[in-house]
C-alpha positions as CSV (number, residue, x, y, z in Angstrom):
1,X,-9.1,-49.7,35.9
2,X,-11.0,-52.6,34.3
3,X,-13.3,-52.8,38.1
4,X,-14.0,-49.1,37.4
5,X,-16.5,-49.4,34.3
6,X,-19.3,-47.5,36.4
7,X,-17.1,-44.6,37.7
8,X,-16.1,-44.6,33.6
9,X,-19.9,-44.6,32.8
10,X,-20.4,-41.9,34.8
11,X,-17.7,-39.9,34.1
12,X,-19.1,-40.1,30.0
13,X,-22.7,-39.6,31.2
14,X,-21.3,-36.0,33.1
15,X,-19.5,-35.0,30.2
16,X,-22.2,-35.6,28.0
17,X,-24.3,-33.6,30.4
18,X,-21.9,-30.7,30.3
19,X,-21.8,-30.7,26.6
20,X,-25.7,-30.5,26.7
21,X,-26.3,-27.4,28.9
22,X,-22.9,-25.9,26.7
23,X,-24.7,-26.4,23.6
24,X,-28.4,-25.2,25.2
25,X,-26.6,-22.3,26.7
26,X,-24.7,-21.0,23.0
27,X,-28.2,-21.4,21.6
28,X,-29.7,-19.3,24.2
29,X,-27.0,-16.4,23.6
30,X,-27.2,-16.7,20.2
31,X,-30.6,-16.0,20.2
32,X,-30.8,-13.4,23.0
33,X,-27.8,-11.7,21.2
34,X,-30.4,-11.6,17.5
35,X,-32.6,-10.2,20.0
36,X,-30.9,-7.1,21.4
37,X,-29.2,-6.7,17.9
38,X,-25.3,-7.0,18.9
């Protein structure tokens, strides 16, 4: 898989991405969770 560098690239860049909107998302229900006081 040494010609497939980009497709690797990619495949870190997405995952990366995913662990963003998981991490925003937490934050979010944390805070909306404070919020209504559960």
């Amino acid at each position: 898989f040494r010609g497939w560098n980009s497709a690797e690239f990619k495949s870190k860049e997405f995952g990366n991405i995913q662990k963003e909107i998981s991490s925003l998302l937490q934050t979010k229900i944390g805070k909306y969770r404070e919020a209504i006081g559960a």
